[in-house]
N, C-alpha and C positions, 0 to 999 in steps of 0.2 A: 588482516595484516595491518594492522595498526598505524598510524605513520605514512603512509604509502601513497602517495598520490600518482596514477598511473599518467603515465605521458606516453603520446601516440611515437614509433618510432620513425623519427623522422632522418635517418640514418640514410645519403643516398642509395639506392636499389643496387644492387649487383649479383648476379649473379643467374638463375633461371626459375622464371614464371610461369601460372598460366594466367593468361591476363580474361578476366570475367567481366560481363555486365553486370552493375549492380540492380537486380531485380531477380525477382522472386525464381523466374525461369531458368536460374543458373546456365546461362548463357556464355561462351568461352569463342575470346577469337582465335579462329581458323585458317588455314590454309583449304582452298578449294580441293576436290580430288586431283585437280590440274595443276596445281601449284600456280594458276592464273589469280585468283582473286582471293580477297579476304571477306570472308562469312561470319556471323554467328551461329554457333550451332551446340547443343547439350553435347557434353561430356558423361554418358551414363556411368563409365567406366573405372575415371578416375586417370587416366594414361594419353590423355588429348593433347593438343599443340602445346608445347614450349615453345616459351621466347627466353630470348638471352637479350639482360637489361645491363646497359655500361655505363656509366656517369660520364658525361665531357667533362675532360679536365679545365676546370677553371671559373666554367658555366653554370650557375645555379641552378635545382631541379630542369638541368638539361639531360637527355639521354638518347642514344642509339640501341634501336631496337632488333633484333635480327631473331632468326626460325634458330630452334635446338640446334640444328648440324650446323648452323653457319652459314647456309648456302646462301638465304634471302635475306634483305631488308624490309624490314616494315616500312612502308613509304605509302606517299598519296600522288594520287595521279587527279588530272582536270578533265570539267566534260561539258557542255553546254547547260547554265543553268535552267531551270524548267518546275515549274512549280515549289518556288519559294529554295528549292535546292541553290546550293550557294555551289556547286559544281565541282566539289572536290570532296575524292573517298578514298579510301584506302585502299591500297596493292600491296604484293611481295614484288621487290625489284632485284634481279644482278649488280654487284659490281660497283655499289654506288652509298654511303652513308648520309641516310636524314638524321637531322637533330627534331627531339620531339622532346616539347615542355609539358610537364608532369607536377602536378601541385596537390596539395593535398586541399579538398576542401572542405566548407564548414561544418557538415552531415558526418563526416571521417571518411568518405570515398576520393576517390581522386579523378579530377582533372586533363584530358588528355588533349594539345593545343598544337598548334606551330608556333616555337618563337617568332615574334614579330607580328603576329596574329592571333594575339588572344582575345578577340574579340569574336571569335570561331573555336567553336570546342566539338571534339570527336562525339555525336551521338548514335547511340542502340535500336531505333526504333526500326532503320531498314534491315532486316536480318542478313538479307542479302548481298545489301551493298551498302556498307559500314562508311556516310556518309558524315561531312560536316556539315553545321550549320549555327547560326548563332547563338553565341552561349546563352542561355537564361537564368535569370535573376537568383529560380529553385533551383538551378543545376537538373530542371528534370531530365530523365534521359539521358544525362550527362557524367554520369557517374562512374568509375571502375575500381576493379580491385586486382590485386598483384599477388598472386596466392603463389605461397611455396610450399615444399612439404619437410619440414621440418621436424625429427624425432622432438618431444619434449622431455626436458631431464627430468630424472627420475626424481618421485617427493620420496621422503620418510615416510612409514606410515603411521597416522594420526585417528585420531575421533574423525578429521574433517575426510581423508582419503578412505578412509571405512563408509562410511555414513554417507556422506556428500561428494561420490570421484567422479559425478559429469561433469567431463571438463565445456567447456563453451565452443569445441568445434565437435565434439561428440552432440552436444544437443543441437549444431546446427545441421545435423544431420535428417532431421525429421523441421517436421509442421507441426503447427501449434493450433487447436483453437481460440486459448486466451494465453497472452504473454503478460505476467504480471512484473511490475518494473519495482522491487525492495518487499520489505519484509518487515515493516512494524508496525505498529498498532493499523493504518488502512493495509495493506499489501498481507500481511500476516495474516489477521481476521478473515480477510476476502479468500485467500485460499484455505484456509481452516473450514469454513461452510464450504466452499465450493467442494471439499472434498466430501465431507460429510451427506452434501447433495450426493456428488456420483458416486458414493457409498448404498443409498437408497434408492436411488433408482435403477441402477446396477450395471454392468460395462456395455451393453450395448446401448445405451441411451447416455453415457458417461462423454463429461468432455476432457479434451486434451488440455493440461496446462503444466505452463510452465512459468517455476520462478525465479526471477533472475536478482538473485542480491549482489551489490559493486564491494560491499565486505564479507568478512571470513569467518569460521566458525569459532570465533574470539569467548564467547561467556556458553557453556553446555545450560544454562538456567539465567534464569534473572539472577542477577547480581546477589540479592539477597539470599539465594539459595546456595551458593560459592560456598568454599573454602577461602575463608577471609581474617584478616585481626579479628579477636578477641578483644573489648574492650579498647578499642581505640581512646584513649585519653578517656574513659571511663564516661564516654555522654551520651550513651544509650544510643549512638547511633544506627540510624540504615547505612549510613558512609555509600547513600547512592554518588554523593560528590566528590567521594573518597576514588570511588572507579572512575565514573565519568570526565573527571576532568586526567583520566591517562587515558583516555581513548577518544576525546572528541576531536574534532578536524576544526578548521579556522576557513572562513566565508573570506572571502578577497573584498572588502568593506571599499566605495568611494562615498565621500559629499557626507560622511556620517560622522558624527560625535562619536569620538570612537570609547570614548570615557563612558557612555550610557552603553554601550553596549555590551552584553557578557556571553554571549550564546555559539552555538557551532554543531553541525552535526555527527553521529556516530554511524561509521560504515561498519556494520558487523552483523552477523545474524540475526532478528530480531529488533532490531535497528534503537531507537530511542524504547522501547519499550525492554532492552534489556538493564536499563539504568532510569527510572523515572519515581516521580514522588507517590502515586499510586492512590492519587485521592479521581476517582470518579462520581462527581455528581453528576445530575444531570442539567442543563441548563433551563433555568426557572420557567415556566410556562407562559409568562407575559412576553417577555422580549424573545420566546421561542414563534408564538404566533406573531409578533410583530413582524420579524426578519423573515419568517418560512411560511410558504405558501398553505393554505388549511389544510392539505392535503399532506402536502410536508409533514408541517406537526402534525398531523392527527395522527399518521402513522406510523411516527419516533412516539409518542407518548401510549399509543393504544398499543403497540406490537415489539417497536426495535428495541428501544430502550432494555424491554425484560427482558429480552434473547442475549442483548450487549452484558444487563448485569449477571444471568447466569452465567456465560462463557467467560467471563471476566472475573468469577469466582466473589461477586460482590459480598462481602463479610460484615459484620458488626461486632467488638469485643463483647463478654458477658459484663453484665450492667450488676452491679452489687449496688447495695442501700447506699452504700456513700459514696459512690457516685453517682445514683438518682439526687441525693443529695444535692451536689456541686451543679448538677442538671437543670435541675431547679430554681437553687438560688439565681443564676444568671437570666435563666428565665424570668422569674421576677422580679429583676431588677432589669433588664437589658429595655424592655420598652420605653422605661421610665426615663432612660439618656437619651431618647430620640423620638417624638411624639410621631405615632403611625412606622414606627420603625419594623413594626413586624417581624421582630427577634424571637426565634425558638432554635434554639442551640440542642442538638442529639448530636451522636458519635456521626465523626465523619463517614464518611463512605470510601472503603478501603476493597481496592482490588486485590487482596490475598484472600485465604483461608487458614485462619490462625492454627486451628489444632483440629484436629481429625477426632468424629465422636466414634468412629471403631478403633478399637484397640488395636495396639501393635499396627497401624499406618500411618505412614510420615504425613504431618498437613500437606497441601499443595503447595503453601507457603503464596511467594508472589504471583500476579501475573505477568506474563512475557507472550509474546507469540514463540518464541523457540519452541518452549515444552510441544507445541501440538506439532510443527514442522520436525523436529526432533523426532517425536513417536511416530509421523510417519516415514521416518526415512528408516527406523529399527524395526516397522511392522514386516508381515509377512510376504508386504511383495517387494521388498528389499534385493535388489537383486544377487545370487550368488555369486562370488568371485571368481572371475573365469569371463561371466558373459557381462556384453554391454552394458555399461553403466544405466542404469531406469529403462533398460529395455523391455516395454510395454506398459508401463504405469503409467496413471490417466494423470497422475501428478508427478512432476520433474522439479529438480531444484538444484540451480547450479550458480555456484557460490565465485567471487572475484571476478564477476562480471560485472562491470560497470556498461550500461548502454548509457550512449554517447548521444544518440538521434532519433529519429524515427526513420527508417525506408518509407519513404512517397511514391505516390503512382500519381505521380503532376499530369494526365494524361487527362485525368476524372476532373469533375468539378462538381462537390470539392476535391481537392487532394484527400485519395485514402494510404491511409495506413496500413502496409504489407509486412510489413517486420518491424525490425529495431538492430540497430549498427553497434557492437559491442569491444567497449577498446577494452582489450586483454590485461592482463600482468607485463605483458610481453613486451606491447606497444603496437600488437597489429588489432587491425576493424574485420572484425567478424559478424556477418550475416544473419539472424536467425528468421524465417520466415513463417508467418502465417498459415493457415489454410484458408482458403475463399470464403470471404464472410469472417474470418475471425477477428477479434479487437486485441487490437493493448491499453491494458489499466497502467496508468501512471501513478505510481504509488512510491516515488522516491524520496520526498519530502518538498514543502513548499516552496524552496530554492531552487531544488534540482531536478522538479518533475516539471516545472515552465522553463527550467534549462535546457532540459532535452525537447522539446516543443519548439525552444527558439532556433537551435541548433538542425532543427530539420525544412527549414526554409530561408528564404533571402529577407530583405532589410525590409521590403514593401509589406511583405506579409507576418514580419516582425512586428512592424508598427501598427498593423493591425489589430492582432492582439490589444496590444494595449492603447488604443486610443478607443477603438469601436467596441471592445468587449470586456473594459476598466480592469486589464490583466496587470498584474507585476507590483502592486502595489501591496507591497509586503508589511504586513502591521502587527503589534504585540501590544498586548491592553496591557496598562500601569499596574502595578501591586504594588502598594501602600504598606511596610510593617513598622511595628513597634515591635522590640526584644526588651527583656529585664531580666536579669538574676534575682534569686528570692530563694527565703530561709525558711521550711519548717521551726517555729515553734516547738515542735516534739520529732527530734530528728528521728522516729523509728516511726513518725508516719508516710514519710518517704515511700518505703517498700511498704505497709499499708495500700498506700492511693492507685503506688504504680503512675505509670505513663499515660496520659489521656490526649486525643486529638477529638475537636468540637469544629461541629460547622454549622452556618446557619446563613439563610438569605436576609438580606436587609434592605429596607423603601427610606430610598430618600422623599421627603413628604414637598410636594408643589414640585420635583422636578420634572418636568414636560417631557423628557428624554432620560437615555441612562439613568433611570430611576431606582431597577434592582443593581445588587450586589451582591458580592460571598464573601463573609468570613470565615478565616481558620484560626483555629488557636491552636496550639500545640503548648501543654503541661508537660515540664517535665518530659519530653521525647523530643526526637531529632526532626530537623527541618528540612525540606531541598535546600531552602533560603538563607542565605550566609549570617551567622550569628552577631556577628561582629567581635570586638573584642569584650574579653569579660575578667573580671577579676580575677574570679577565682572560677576555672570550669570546672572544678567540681562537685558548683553548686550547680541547683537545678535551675531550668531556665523556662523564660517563658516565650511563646512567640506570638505576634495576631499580626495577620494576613491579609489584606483587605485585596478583592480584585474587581474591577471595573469592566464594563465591558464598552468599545472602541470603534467608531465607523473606520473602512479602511481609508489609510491615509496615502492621497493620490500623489503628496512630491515623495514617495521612495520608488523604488523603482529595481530591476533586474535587466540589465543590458548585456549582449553579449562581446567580450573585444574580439582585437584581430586575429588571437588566437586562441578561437573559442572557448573563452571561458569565460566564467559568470562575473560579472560586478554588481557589489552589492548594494546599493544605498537603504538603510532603514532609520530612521529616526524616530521621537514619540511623535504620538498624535497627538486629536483629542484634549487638553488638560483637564482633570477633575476640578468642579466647581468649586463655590466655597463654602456651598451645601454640603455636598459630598464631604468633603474635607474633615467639614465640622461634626459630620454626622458620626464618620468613622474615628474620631478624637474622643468624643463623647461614650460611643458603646466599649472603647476600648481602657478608659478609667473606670467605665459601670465594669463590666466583668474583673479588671482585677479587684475590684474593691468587693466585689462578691467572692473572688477566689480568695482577699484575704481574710474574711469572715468564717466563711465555710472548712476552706482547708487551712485555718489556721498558720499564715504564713504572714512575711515581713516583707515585701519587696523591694529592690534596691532604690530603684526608681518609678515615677509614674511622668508621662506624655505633661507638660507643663499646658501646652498649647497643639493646635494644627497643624504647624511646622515642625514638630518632634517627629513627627512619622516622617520613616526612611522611605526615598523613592527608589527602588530594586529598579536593579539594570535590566533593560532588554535584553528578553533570551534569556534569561537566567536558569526558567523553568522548562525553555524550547516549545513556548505556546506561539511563534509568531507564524504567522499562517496569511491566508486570503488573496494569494498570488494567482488564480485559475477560481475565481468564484464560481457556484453553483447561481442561477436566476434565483433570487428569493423573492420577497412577496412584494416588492414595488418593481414592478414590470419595467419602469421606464429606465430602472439601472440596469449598465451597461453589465453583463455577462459573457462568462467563457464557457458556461456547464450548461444545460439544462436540468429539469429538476430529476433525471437518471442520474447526474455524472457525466454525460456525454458528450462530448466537445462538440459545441454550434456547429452547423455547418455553415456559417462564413469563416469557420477555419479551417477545418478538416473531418475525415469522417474514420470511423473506426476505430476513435480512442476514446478510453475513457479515463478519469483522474479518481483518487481514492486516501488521500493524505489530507495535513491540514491545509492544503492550499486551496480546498473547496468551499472554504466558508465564505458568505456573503459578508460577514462582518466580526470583529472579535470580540466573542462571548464573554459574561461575568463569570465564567467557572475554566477549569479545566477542559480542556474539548476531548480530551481522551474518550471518555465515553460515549458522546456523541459520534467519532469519527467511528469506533468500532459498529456502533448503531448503524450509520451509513453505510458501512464497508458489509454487514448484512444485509440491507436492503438491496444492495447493488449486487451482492451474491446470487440473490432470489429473481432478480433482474435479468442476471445475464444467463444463467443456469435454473429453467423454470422444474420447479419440485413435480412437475405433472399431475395438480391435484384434477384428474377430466371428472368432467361434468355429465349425469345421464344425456343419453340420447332421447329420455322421453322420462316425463314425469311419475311413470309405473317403471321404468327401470332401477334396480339395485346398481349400483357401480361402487365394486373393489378397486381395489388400487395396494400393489405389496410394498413397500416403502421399506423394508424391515432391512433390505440389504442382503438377505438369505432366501436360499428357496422354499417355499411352504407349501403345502396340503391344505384347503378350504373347501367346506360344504354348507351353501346353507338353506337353511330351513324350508319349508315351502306351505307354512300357514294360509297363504292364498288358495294351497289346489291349482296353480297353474303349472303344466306342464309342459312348458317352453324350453330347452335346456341350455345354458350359460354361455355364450359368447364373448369370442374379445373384443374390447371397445374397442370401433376404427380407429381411435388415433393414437393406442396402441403402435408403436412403430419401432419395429415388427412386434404383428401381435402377438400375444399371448398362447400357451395351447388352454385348450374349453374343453372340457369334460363332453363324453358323448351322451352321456344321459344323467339325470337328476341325482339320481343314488351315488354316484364318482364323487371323488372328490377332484376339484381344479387343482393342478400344479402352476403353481405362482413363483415368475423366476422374479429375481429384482427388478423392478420397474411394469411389471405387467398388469394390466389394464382387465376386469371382465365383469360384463353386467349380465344381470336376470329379472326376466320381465317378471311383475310381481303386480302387486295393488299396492295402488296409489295411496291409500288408508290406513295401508296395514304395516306395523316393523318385523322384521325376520331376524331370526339367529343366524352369524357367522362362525362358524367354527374352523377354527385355524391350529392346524399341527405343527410343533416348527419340528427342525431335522432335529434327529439324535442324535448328540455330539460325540455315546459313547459306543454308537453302531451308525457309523458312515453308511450313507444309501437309504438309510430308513428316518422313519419320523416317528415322533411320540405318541404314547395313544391318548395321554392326555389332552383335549383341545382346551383353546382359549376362545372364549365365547365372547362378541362383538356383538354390539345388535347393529341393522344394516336398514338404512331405513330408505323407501324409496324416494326417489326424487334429490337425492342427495349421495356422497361419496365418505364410503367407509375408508378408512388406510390402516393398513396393515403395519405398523413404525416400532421401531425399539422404543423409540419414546416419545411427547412433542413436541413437535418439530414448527 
């Protein structure tokens, strides 16, 4: 819903409640059996205490409280203080009207006080006698909710009420193992593997999750895939800027040059990666080790990186002679503008799949996270109409929920993490709770995932963050372009050449710091980056891209006001030397002067000097990030992540983060692909694939991964005859064949070794079911070799 900023409603109360604690135990006040005291006590029902809530006239968030029938008042009675008890708790009285102050506060729960004494606020912790005691700073314990039961009106039905109808008090019907908080490139990816996991290991080892996007099911595809103009002003656009700028949202900007600034996020399925430039490098290898611990990089370079670029559909256009061509020339000219510049220009790196090599299939075209949330909301356990929206899918996905907070258990130390507080369309804070032990991934983007962070504690523990753990300092690295229009000499090589995108890293030579960079050029094809004005747009154009990479910059900042919302300060960092500068002035008249040899063209204009290159606004491309850093490799900088993801424990426990707000610093490339890299790592993290290990170095250990039930026997070249058991950590295990000659049935996720020789490999032979006779298996097997001391798996593919 486009447009839409949800505001909590703050409409005074009237009408009847039931008034709840806010925590996980959905706790409801009561009248005793006696009608003497007030309790907390579960409602398993649904049909527990009403109260009937009045506004005082005239008195702000003032109210009288009283039982359904009318009979009693909610009142407080005094009693001898006694162990830190401030001596007054709650009763039902006769005959008699309290005023009771009711506030909403920062978390979205509310407040419950005596005017005149708000320095005492109503806490949850004695079940039995629903005491005050002094407000704290977290509100812990201190929190309530005003629940009614309201029909909602009826929607039309849509793609989103087919595909996507759990509403946000349907999903807060159940527990979650993981709650992931958005939907694009981190939040997306992460539940795209995570499902892929409990696909493979199979529903009794599957986890519960759930994804909560705060927008709507706005684009069914990345942008480019749409029903779109034709020819927009004939410039070969993607017209990613043509969508994006009617759907993005506007930051509430202080203390900022608001001229440099151009950027804003999109709430909608899929989030920024339904509208994005779609160049995925990876980030260069030196300043990868610099920034990331060895461990770090080793295992974005040796692992994630490839799993990011196949899921991300990484492509290359087909390479014809004249364009090795043009490839060439720049290459041997580009070092020559910049001595150790280490210029080698190949096609960028492009997250689509141009054209499909079987006949008759649409390419995939872009990447998006929709397509794979999408297909799994049309898969087979789609629920039918009729019953509960994702009743029993290990993955949920419920759309127009914005969470507001985190729920705290201020009890613990640190503070963990029990849920997340969800302001509606409506304007009411809806509940969704954890199961014991489960996390929330904050994956709403770098503004809005340390918004809901700040938003679930007080001022002390605010500043904390950012003073002790260098949080909120929000930064986006410079790009540098130059644009030119230019004429073919032989206008029909035009369509000839076609559209070309080039990229290449470049070394500033003697600089001690920020030394690499990226360039892009773009021939002839459309840019995210604004062209400026041009003559004639229907000539072709050209563009180069320089991007720098940026320590985060400590005066911007994300604060929250009095009514909880973000402010934003970002301004540049960093400024590009005169190195830098000069380096990128120089490669940028070396290439067009190779593009106008090569491809025989006339350019309108060439960079006179170092100051011709345009400095692009902040946000332009929606790279600003570094608000919830990850530890990177200089220990003594302050951090909010460690190198899981996982928020420190001198802040809280039980969360993790997954957007661009992770980075230790802003990279020379694009971070798209890097955050997808992470948002897999942290998949495999939170949701372990079960690759177990023998129990002895003569053990074979299976393992079915495949997602389906299978039939395996294998070999017994050794002559031992011990017969197959489930690995203990199998849980629950497997069944095991009773003798050698069986074969095992392997359901998803099951675990089963055989004792063998330690010297020797053995055949696996593996049946999968018959797709066209249900109950049976093929007689074809597929033959594994299974080697001892080691773990065979059984997988659709590599995983």
């Amino acid at each position: 819903m486009p447009g839409l900023k949800p505001e909590f409603n703050n409409k005074p109360f009237s009408g009847r409640y039931r008034i709840r604690a806010l925590c996980r135990d959905r706790l409801y006040v009561q009248l005793d059996d006696n009608d003497t005291r007030i309790r907390l006590a579960a409602d398993t029902t649904g049909s527990g205490q009403q109260w009937s809530v009045t506004p005082v006239e005239g008195e702000r968030n003032t109210y009288i409280i009283k039982s359904g029938d009318g009979k009693y008042t909610l009142a407080w009675d005094t009693e001898n203080p006694n162990e830190g008890s401030i001596g007054k708790f709650l009763v039902p009285k006769e005959g008699i009207e309290i005023k009771w102050l009711i506030q909403r506060r920062g978390s979205g729960g509310f407040g419950i006080a005596i005017p005149q004494e708000e320095n005492l606020a109503v806490d949850f912790q004695n079940k039995e006698k629903v005491s005050f005691i002094q407000k704290d700073p977290n509100d812990a314990n201190q929190l309530w909710i005003f629940e009614n039961e309201e029909t909602p009106a009826p929607q039309r039905q849509s793609f989103q009420t087919e595909f996507f109808p759990l509403s946000v008090k349907e999903a807060a019907q159940e527990q979650y193992d993981i709650i992931v908080v958005g939907s694009g490139i981190g939040g997306g990816v992460l539940v795209h593997d995570i499902d892929d996991t409990n696909f493979r290991i199979g529903p009794k080892n599957a986890k519960k999750v759930l994804l909560l996007e705060r927008g709507s099911f706005t684009f069914h595809s990345h942008c480019l895939n749409t029903a779109r103009p034709v020819d927009l002003v004939k410039d070969r656009g993607q017209h990613n800027d043509f969508y994006f700028r009617r759907f993005w949202q506007q930051y509430d900007l202080e203390n900022t040059d608001e001229a440099s600034w151009d950027g804003g996020p999109m709430y909608n399925l899929g989030g920024r990666s339904a509208a994005w430039g779609l160049f995925v490098p990876r980030i260069h290898d030196r300043p990868l080790r610099n920034h990331f611990s060895d461990e770090v990089s080793g295992e974005l370079l040796n692992k994630y990186y490839s799993k990011a670029e196949r899921l991300m559909n990484l492509s290359f256009p087909q390479t014809s002679k004249i364009h090795r061509h043009v490839i060439d020339r720049l290459n041997a000219d580009g070092p020559a503008a910049g001595p150790d510049s280490q210029v080698q220009w190949n096609w960028a790196r492009i997250a689509s799949e141009f054209h499909s090599e079987a006949n008759f299939n649409f390419a995939q075209g872009a990447y998006s996270t929709i397509d794979k949330i999408f297909e799994i909301a049309q898969g087979k356990e789609n629920p039918d109409r009729g019953k509960s929206p994702g009743q029993g899918k290990n993955l949920q996905v419920a759309l127009d929920a914005e969470v507001y907070s985190l729920v705290m258990d201020w009890t613990q130390n640190p503070p963990v993490a029990t849920g997340v507080n969800i302001r509606t369309l409506e304007g009411d804070c809806v509940q969704i709770y954890l199961k014991q032990e489960g996390k929330v991934v904050l994956s709403a983007g770098s503004v809005n995932s340390p918004t809901i962070l700040l938003r679930s504690g007080g001022d002390a523990w605010r500043q904390n963050i950012k003073d002790k753990h260098r949080g909120l300092q929000l930064t986006d690295h410079d790009i540098y372009i130059y644009g030119s229009r230019f004429r073919y000499q032989n206008p029909a090589d035009r369509d000839r050449y076609g559209a070309m995108k080039l990229q290449t890293y470049f070394n500033v030579k003697d600089q001690p710091e920020r030394a690499i960079g990226l360039a892009n050029m773009s021939i002839d094809s459309s840019s995210f980056l604004p062209r400026g004005p041009g003559v004639d747009s229907q000539l072709p154009n050209f563009i180069m891209a320089f991007i720098l990479e940026c320590p985060l910059n400590d005066k911007n900042n994300i604060r929250i006001d009095d009514n909880g919302e973000p402010k934003v300060t970002i301004n540049r960092g960093l400024q590009a030397t005169a190195e830098q500068k000069d380096v990128m002035h120089r490669l940028t008249v070396s290439a067009m002067t190779a593009i106008e040899t090569s491809l025989n063209v006339n350019f309108n204009s060439k960079p006179a000097n170092p100051s011709e290159l345009f400095q692009a606004r902040l946000g332009i491309v929606a790279h600003e990030l570094g608000t919830l850093p990850m530890q990177g490799k200089d220990k003594n900088q302050g951090a909010c992540l460690d190198e899981n993801l996982k928020v420190l424990g001198g802040i809280c426990d039980g969360v993790y983060v997954c957007d661009l707000s992770i980075f230790p610093y802003s990279p020379e490339v694009n971070p798209s692909l890097t955050l997808a890299a992470f948002a897999i790592r942290l998949s495999r993290h939170l949701v372990d694939r079960q690759r177990f290990q023998p129990t002895s170095p003569d053990h074979v250990c299976v393992v079915n991964h495949s997602g389906s039930t299978v039939r395996a026997r294998l070999s017994n070249l050794a002559g031992i005859s011990d017969p197959p058991q489930p690995h203990p950590q199998s849980v629950p295990p497997g069944e095991a064949a009773a003798t050698l000659e069986e074969d095992v049935v392997f359901n998803p996720g099951d675990a089963v070794e055989w004792k063998k020789r330690a010297d020797l490999t053995e055949a696996l032979f593996v049946r999968k079911q018959d797709q066209s006779n249900p109950g049976q298996f093929v007689a074809q097997p597929v033959v594994l070799s299974a080697a001892p001391g080691g773990v065979t798996v059984i997988a659709v593919e590599e995983d």
